[in-house]
C-alpha positions, -999 to +999 in steps of 0.1 A: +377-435+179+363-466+195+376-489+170+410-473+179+407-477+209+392-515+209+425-522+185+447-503+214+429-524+238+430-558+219+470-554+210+476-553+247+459-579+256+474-596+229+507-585+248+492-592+279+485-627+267+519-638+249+535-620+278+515-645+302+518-673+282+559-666+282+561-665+319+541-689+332+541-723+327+509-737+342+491-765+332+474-758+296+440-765+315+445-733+337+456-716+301+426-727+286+404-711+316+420-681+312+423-679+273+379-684+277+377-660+305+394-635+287+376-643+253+346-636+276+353-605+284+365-596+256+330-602+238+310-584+264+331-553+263+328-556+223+293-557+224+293-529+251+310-507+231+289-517+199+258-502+221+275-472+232+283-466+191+254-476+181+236-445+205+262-426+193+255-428+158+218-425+166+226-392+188+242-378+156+220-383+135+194-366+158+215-336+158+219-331+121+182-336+115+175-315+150+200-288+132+180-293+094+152-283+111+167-251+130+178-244+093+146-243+077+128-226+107+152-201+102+150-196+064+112-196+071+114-169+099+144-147+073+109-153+046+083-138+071+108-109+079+115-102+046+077-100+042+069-080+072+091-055+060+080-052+026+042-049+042+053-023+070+071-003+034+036-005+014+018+002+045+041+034+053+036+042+016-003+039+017-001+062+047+018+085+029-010+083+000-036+091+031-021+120+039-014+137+001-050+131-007-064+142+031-043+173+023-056+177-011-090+169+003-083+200+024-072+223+000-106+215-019-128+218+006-110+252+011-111+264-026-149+250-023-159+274+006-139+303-008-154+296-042-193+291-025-184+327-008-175+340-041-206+325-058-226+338-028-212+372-028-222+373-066-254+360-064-261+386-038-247+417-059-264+401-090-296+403-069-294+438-059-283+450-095-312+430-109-336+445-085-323+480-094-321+475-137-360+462-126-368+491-112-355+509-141-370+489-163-404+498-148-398+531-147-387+532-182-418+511-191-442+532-166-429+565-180-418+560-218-437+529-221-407+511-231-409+478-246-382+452-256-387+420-278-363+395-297-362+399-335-345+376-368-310+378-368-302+380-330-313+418-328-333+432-298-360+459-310-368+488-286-404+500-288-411+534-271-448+552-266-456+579-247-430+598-261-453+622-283-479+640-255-500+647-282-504+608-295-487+588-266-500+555-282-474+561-311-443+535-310-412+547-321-388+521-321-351+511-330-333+475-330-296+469-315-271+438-324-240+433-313-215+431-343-178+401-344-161+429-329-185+426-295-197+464-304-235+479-304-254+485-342-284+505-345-307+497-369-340+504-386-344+537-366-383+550-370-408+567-356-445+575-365 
């Protein structure tokens, strides 16, 4: 645009000039004064116009590197968004994780306390039927001076005195297993 215009300018001048030289017919001394001036100024508006191009050209080319670098900050920030998001998605999944396990955590703890009630509840019933079978078991012993021992074979023997009130020392005795189909067999039935 400036060389347009310096062309534009120069051409009328050059009109300027042949016009001048056409009308007037001065002496070739006041031509050449004028021809000089006008080379003159002629130069210093060139080299004026050289500056202003000159900052021109440097004031683009600050604006394309001004706008490469809004590019890459902005690919940069697009980079760290993209990121954010993918760390708030793992972090909203994580807190989803949290709260299945917290729950399930929950549920055990619950299942564990209904389970220790349970567990207590039987121990305590196991307690009182033990005591009571004990205190059968001592009366069985105190009274028929009952007597039970492991045998071969997996077989519990039963030994019984007192029974006879004329020889209470006598044993009389009998063995029980428990057969495949989870019943009771007598065996070896005696008594002296």
């Amino acid at each position: 645009m400036v060389e347009d215009e310096l062309a534009l300018f120069d051409k009328s001048i050059n009109e300027f000039w042949n016009k001048f030289k056409s009308t007037v017919s001065d002496t070739s001394c006041q031509m050449a004064g004028l021809r000089d001036t006008y080379k003159d100024s002629i130069k210093a508006l060139a080299e004026k116009l050289s500056v202003k191009l000159k900052e021109e050209e440097r004031m683009v080319e600050m604006f394309l590197e001004y706008q490469n670098q809004i590019c890459r900050q902005n690919k940069l920030i697009q980079e760290k968004k993209d990121n954010l998001l993918k760390l708030i998605a793992e972090v909203k999944g994580k807190k989803q994780q949290v709260e299945v396990l917290t729950a399930n955590i929950q549920d055990l703890k619950e299942e564990y306390a209904r389970k220790k009630e349970t567990i207590s509840t039987a121990k305590k019933s196991n307690e009182e039927r033990l005591k009571r079978l004990q205190k059968s078991a001592d009366l069985y012993k105190d009274r028929l001076g009952l007597e039970i021992r492991k045998i071969y074979g997996d077989k519990l023997q039963f030994i019984f005195t007192n029974i006879d009130p004329k020889h209470p020392e006598s044993p009389f005795m009998f063995s029980l297993h428990l057969n495949e189909a989870r019943e009771y067999e007598a065996f070896s039935t005696n008594y002296r």
